[in-house]
Backbone as ProteinMPNN parsed JSONL, in Angstrom:
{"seq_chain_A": "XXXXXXXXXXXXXXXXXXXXXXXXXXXXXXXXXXXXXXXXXXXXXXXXXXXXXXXXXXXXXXXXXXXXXXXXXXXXXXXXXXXXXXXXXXXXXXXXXXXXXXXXXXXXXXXXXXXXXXXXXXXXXXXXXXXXXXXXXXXXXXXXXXXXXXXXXXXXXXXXXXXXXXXXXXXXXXXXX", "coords_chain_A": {"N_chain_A": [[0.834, -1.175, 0.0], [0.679, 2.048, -1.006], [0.279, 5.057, 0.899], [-1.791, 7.948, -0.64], [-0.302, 10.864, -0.975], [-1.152, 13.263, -0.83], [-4.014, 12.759, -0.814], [-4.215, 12.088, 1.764], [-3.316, 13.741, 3.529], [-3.056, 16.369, 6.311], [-6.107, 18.486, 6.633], [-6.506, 17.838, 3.697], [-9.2, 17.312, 1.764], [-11.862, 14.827, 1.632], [-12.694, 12.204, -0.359], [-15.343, 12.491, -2.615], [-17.682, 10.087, -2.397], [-19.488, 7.311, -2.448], [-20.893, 4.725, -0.51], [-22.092, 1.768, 0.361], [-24.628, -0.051, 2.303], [-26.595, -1.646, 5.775], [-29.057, 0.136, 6.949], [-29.074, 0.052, 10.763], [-31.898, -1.974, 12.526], [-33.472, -3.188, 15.26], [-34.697, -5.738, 14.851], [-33.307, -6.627, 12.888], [-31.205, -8.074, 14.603], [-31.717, -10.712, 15.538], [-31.465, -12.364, 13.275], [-32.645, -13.372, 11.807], [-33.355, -11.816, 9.471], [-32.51, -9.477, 7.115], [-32.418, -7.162, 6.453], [-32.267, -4.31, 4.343], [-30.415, -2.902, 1.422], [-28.686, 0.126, 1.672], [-27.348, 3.422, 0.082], [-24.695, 6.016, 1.066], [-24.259, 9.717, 0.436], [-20.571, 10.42, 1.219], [-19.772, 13.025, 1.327], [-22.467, 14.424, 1.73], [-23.206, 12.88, 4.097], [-21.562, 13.505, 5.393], [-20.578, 16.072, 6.113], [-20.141, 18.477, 7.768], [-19.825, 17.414, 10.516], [-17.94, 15.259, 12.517], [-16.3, 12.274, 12.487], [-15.185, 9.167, 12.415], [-13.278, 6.844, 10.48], [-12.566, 3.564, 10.191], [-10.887, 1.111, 8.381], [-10.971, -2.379, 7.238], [-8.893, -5.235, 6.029], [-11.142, -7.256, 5.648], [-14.171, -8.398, 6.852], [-14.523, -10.585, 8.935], [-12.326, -11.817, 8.679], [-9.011, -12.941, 10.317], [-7.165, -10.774, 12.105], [-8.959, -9.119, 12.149], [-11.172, -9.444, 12.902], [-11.026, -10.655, 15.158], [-9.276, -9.048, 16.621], [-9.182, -6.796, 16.55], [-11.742, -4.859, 15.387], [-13.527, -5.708, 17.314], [-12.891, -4.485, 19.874], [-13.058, -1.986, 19.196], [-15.719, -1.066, 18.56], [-16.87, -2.024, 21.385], [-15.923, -0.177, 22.897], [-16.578, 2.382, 21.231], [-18.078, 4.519, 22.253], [-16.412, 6.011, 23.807], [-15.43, 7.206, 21.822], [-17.047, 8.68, 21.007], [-17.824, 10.489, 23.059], [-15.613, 12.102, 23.098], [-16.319, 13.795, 20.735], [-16.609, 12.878, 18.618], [-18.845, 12.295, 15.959], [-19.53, 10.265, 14.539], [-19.079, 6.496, 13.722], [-17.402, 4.453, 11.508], [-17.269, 1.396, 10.551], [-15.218, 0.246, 7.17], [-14.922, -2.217, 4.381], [-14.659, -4.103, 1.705], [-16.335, -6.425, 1.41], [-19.647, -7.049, 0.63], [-22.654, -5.235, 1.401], [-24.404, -7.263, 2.962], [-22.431, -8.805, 4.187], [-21.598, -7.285, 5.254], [-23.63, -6.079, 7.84], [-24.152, -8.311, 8.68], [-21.937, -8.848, 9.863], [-21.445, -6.805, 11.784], [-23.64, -6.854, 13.462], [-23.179, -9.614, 14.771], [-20.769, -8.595, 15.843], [-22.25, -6.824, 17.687], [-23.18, -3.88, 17.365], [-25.364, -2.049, 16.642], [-26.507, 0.985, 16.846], [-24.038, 2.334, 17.155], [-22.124, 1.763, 15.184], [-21.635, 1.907, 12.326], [-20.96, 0.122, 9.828], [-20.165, -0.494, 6.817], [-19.734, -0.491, 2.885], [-17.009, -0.397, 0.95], [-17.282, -1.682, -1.349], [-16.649, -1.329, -4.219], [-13.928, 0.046, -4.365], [-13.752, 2.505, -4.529], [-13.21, 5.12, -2.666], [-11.228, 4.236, -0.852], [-9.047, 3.285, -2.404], [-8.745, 6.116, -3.559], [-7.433, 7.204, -1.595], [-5.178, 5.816, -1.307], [-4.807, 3.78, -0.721], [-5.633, 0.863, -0.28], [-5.137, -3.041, -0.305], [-3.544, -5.406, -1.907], [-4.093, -8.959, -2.185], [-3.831, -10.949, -3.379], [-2.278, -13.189, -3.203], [-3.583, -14.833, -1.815], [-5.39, -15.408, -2.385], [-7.513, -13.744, -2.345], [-7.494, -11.093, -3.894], [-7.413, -7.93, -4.914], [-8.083, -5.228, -1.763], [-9.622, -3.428, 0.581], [-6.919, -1.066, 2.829], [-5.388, -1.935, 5.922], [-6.522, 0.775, 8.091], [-7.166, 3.99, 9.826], [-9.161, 6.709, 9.658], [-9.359, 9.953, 10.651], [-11.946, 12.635, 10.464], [-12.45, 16.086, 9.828], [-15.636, 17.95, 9.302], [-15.134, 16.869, 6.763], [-12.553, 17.5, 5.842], [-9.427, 16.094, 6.133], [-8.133, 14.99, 9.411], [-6.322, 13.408, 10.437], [-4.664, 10.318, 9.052], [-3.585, 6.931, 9.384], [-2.184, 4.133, 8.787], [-2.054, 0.548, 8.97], [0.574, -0.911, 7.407], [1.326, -3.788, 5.087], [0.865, -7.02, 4.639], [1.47, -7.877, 7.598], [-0.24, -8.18, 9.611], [-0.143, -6.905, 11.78], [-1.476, -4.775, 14.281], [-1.512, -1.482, 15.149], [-1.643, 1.712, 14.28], [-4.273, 1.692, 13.679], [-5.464, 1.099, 15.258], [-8.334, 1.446, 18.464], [-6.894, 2.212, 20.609], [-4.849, 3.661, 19.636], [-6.463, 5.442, 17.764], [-8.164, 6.824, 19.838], [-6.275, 8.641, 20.633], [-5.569, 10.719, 19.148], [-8.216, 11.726, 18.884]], "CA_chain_A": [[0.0, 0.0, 0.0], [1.338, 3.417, -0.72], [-0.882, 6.529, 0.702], [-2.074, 9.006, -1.248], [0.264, 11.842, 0.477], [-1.909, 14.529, -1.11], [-5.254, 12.922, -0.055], [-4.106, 12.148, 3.266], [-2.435, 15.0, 4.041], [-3.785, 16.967, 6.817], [-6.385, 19.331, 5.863], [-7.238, 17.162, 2.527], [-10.654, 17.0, 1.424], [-11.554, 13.653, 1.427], [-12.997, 12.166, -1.56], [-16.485, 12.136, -2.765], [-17.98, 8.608, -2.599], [-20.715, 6.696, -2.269], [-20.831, 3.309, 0.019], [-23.364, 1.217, 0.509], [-24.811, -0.249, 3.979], [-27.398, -2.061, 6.074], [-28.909, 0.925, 8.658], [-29.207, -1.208, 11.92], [-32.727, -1.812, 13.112], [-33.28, -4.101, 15.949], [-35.198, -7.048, 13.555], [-32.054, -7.281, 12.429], [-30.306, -8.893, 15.815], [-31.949, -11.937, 15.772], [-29.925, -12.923, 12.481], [-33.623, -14.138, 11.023], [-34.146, -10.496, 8.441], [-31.081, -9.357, 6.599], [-31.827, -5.924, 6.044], [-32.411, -3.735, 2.48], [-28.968, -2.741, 1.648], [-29.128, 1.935, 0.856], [-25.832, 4.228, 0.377], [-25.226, 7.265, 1.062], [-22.695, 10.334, -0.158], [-19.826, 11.197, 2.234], [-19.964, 15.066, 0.951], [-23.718, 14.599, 1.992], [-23.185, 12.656, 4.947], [-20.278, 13.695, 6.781], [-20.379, 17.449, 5.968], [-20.117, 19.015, 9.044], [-19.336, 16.351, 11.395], [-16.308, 14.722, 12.961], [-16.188, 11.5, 11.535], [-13.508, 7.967, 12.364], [-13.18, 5.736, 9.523], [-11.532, 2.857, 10.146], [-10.713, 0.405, 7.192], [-10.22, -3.292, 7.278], [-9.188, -5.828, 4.775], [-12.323, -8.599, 5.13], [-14.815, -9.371, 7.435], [-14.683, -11.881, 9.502], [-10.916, -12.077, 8.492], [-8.34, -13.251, 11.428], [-7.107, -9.942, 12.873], [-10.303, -7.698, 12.322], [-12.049, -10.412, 13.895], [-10.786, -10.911, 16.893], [-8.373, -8.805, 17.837], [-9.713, -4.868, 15.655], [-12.934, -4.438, 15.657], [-14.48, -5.738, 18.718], [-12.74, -3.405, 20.865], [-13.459, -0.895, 18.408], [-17.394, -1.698, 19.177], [-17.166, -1.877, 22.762], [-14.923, 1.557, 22.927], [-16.817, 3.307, 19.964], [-18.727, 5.551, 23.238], [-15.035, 7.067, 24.093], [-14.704, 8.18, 20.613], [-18.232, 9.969, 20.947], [-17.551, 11.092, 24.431], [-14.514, 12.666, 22.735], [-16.541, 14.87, 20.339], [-17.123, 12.244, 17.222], [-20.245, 12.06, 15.626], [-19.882, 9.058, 13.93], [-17.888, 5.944, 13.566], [-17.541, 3.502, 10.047], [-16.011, 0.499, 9.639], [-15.232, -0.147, 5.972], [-14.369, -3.145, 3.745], [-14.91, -4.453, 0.445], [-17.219, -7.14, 1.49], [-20.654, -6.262, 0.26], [-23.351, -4.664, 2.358], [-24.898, -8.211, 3.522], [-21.907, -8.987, 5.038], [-21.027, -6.033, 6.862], [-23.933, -6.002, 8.152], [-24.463, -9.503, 9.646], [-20.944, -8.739, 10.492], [-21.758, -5.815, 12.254], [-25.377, -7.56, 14.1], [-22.464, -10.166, 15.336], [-20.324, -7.36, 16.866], [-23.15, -6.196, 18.695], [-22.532, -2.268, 16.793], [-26.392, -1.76, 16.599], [-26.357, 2.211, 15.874], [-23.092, 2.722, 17.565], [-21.097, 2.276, 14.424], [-22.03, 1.781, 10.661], [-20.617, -0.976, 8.8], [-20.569, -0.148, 5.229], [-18.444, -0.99, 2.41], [-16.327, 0.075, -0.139], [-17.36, -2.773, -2.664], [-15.088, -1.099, -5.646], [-12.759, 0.399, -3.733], [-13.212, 4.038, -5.069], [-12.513, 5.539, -1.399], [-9.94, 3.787, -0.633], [-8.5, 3.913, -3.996], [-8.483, 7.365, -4.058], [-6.542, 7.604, -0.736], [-3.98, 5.098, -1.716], [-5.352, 2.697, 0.839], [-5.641, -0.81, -0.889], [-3.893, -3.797, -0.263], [-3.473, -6.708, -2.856], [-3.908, -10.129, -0.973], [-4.217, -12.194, -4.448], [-1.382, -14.667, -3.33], [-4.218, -15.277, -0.641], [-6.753, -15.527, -3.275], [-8.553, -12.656, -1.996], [-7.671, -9.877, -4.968], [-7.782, -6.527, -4.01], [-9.019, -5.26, -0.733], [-8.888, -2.118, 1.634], [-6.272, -1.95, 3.563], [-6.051, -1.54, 7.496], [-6.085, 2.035, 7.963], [-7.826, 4.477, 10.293], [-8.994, 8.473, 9.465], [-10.313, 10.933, 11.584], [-11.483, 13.733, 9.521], [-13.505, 17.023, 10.343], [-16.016, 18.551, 7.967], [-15.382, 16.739, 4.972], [-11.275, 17.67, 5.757], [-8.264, 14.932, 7.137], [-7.605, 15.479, 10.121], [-5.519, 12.309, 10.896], [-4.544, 9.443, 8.436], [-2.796, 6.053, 9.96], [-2.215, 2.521, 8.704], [-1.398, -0.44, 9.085], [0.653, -1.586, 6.144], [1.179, -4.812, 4.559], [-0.081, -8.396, 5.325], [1.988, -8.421, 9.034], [-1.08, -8.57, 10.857], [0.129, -5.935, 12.79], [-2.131, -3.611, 14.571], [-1.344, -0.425, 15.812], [-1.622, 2.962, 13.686], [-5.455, 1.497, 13.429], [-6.484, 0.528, 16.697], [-8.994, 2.213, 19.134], [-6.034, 2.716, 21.591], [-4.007, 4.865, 18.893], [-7.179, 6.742, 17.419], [-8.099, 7.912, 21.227], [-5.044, 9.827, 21.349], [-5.911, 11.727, 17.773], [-9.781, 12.847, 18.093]], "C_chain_A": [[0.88, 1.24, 0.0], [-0.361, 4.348, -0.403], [-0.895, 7.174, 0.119], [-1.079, 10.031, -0.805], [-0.494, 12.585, 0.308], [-3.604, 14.175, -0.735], [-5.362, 12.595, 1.324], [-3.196, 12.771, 3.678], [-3.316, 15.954, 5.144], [-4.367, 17.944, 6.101], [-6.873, 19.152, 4.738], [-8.732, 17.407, 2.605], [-10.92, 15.725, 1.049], [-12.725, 13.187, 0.122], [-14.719, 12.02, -1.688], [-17.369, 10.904, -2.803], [-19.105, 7.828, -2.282], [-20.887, 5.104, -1.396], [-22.431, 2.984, 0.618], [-23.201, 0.457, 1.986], [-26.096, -0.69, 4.262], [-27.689, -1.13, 7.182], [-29.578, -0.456, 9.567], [-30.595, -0.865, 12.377], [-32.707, -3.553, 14.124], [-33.876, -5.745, 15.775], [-33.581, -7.502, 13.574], [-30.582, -8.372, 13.291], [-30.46, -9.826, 16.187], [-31.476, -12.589, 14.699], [-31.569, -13.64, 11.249], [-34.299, -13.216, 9.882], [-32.651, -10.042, 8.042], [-31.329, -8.247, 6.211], [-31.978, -5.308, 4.599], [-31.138, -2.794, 2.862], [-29.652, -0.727, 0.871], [-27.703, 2.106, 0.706], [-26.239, 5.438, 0.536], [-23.862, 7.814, 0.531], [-21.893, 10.712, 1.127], [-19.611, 12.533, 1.859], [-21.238, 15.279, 1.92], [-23.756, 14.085, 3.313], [-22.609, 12.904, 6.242], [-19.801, 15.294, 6.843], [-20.907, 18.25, 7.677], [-19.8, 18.609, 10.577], [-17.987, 16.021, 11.467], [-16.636, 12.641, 13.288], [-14.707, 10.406, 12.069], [-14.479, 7.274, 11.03], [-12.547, 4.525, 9.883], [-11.507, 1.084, 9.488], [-9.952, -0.987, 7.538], [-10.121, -4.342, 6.067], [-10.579, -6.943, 4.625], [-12.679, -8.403, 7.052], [-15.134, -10.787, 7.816], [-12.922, -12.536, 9.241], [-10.589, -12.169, 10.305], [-8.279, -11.794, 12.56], [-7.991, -9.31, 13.034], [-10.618, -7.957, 12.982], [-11.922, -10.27, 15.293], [-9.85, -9.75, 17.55], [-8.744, -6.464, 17.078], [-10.767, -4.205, 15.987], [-13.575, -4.46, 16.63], [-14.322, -4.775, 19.637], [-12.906, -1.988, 20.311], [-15.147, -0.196, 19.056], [-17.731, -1.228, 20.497], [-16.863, -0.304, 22.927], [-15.462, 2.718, 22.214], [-17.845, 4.505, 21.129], [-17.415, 6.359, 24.056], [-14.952, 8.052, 22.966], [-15.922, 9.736, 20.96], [-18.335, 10.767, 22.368], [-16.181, 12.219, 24.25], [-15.203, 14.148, 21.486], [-17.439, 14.045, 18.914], [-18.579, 11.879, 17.059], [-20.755, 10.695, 14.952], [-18.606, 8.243, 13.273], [-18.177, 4.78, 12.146], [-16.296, 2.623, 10.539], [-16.462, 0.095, 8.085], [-14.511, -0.865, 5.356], [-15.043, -3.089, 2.421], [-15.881, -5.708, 0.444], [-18.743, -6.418, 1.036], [-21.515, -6.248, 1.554], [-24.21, -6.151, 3.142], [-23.955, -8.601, 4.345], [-21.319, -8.222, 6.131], [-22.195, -6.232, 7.749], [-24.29, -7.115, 9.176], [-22.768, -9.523, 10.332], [-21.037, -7.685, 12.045], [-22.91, -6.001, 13.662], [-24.007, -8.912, 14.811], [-21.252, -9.567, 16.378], [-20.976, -6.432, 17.958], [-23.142, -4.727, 18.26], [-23.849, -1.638, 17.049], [-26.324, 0.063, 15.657], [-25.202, 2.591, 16.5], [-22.117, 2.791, 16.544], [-21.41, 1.468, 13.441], [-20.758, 1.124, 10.615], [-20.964, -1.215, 7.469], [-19.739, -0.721, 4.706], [-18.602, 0.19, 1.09], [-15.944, -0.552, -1.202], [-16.183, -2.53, -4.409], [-14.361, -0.517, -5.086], [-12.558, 1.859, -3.979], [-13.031, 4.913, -3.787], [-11.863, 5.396, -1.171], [-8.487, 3.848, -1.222], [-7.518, 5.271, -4.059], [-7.631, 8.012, -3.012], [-5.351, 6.996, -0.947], [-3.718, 4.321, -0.75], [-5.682, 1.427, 0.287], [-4.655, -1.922, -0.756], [-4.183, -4.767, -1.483], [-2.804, -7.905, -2.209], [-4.631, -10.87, -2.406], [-3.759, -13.254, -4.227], [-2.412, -15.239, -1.672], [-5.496, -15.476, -1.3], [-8.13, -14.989, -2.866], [-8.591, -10.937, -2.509], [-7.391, -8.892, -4.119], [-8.473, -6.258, -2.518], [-8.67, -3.703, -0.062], [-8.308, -2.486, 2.877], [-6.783, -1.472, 5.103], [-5.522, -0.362, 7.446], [-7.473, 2.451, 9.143], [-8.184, 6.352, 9.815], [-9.972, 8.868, 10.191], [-10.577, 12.428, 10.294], [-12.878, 14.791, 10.334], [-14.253, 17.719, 9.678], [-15.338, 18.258, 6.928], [-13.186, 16.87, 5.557], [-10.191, 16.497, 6.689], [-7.995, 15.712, 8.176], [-6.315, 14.526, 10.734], [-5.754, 11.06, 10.101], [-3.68, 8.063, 8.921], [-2.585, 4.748, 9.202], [-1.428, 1.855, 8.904], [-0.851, -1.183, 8.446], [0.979, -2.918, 6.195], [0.612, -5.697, 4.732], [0.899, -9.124, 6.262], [1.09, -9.086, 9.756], [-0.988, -7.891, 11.778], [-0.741, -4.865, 12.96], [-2.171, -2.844, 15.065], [-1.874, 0.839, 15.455], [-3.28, 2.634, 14.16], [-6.208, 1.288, 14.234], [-6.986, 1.649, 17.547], [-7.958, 3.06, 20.186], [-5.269, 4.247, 20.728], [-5.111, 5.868, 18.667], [-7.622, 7.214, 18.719], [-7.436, 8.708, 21.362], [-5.269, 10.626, 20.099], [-6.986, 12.187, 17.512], [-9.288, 13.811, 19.324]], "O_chain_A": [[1.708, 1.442, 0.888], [-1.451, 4.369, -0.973], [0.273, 7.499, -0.095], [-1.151, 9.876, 0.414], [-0.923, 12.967, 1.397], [-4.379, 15.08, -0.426], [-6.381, 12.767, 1.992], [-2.223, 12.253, 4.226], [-4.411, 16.292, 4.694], [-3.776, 18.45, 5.147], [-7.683, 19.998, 4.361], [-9.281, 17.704, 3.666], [-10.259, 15.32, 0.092], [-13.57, 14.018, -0.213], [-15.306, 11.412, -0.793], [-17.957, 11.037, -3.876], [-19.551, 8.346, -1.258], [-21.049, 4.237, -2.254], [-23.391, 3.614, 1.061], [-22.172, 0.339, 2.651], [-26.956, -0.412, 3.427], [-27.037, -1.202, 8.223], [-30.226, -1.452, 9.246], [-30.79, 0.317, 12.662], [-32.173, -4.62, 13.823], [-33.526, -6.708, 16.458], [-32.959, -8.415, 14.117], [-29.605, -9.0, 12.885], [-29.734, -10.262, 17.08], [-30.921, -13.633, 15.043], [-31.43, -14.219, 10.171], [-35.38, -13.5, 9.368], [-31.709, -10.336, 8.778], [-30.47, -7.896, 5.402], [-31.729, -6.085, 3.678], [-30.846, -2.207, 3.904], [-30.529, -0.439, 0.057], [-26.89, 1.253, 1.06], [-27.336, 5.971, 0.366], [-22.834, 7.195, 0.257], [-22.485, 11.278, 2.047], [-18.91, 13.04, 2.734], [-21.182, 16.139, 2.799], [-24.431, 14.839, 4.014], [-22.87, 12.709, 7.429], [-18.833, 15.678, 7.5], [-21.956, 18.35, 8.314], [-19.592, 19.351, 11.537], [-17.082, 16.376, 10.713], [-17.134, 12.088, 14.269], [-13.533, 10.776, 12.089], [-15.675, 7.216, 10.745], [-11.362, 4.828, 9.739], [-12.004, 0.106, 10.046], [-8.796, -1.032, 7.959], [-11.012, -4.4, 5.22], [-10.928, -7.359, 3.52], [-11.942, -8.318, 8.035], [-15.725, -11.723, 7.277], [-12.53, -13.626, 9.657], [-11.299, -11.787, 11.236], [-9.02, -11.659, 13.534], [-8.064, -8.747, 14.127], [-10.672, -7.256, 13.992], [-12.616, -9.859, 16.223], [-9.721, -9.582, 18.763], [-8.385, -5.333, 17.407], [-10.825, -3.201, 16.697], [-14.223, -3.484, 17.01], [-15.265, -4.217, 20.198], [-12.874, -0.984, 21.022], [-15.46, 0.787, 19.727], [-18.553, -0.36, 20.789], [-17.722, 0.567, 23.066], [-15.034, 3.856, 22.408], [-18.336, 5.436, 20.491], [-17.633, 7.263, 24.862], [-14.588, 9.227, 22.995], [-15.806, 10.956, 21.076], [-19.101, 11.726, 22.47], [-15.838, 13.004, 25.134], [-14.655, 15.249, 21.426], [-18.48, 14.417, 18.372], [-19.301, 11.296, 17.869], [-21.884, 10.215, 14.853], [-17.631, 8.684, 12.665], [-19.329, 4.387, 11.964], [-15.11, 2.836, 10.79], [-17.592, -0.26, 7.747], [-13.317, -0.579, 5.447], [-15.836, -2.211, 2.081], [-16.247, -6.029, -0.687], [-18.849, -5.198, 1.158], [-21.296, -6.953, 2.539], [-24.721, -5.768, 4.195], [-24.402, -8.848, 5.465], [-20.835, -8.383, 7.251], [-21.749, -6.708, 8.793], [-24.66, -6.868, 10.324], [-22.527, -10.258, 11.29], [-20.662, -8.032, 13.165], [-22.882, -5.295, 14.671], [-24.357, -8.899, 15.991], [-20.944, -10.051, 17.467], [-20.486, -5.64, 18.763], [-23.054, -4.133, 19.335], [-23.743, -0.599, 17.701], [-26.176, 0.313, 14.46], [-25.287, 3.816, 16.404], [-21.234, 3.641, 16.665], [-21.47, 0.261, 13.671], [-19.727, 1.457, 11.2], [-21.85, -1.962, 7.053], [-18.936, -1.421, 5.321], [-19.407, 0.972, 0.584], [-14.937, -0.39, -1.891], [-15.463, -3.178, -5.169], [-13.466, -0.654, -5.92], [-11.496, 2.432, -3.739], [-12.35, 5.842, -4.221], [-11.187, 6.416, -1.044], [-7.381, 4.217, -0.827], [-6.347, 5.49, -4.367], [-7.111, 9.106, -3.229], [-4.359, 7.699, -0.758], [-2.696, 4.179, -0.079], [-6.438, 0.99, 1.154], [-3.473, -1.765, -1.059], [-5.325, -4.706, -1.938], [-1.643, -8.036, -1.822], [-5.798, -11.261, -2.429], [-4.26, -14.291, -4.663], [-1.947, -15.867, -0.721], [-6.545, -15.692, -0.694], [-9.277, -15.431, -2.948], [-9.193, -9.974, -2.035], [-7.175, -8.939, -2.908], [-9.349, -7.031, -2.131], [-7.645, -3.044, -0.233], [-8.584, -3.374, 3.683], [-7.836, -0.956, 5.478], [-4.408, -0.142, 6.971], [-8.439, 1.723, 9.374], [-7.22, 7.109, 9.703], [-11.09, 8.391, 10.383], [-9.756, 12.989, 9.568], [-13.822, 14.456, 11.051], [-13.524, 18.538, 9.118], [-14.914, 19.119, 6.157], [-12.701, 15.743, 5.46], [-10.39, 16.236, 7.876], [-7.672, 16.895, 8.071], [-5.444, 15.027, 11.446], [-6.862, 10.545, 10.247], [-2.534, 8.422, 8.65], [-3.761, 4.384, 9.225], [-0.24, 2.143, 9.048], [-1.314, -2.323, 8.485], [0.969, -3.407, 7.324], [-0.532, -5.423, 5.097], [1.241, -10.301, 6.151], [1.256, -10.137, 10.376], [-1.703, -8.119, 12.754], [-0.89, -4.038, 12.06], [-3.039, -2.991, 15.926], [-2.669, 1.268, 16.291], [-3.647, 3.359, 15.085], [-7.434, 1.253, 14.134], [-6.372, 2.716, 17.543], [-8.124, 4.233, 20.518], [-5.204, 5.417, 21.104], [-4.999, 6.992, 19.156], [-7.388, 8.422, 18.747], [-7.702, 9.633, 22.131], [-4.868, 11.734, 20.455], [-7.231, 12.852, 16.506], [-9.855, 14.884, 19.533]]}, "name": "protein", "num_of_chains": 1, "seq": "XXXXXXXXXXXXXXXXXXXXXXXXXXXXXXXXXXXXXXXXXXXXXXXXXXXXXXXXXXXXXXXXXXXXXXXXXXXXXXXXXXXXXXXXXXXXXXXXXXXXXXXXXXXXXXXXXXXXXXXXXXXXXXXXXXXXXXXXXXXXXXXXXXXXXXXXXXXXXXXXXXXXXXXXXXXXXXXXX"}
């Protein structure tokens, strides 16, 4: 993965994009209704707000799984106790699986689980990993952004396929909203 430097540069404008998503209603926690998948625009959505992103390669993958997200989940009432209005995780899995991903994390409305099915967000930050010799193609990589009105305020990742999680984790983004 190389970053973008110029779209994650503090201060950036982050890109226009569209991701799709299951909003969480409580039907949906018994695992027996799957949800009508909507998107929305991040220009339109996140304009004015303070905003985490934080980007993993697959659902239900090893590290997200167990050792990324959950504490993400549990913790995601520090971030908003901190000022944030709203937290995303995003993959390339499509919106059925984030979402039963998401209804298994317990996230409810605490933190959207969308994706970035073609990758044009990610893309456009220079946030993708390529995990083909894992016969899983393209993907986004692990990365976290804080941004404020639409602008970067903090870009991190976690590059290659170490498994290593730091830049991305709840512990690091606490210390950057």
């Amino acid at each position: 993965m190389r970053a973008n430097t110029q779209a994650t540069a503090k201060g950036a404008e982050i890109p226009n994009t569209t991701f799709g998503y299951i909003p969480w209603t409580p039907e949906l926690d018994s695992g027996a209704v799957c949800g009508i998948p909507t998107t929305f625009e991040t220009h339109k959505e996140w304009k004015g707000k303070k905003i985490v992103v934080v980007s993993i390669p697959g659902a239900y993958t090893p590290i997200c799984h167990q050792q990324h997200i959950p504490p993400l989940v549990k913790r995601s009432d520090e971030l908003k106790a901190k000022g944030v209005d709203g937290v995303y995780v995003i993959a390339s899995n499509d919106p059925y699986v984030m979402s039963a991903w998401g209804t298994f994390n317990h996230a409810q409305d605490k933190v959207v689980f969308a994706t970035d099915i073609d990758l044009d967000f990610s893309k456009a930050l220079g946030a993708t990993i390529d995990l083909s010799f894992k016969k899983m193609g393209e993907r986004t990589a692990r990365y976290a952004l804080i941004i404020d009105d639409l602008k970067v305020v903090d870009f991190a990742s976690d590059e290659g396929d170490t498994g290593a999680l730091q830049n991305a984790s709840i512990d690091t983004i606490l210390t950057k909203v």
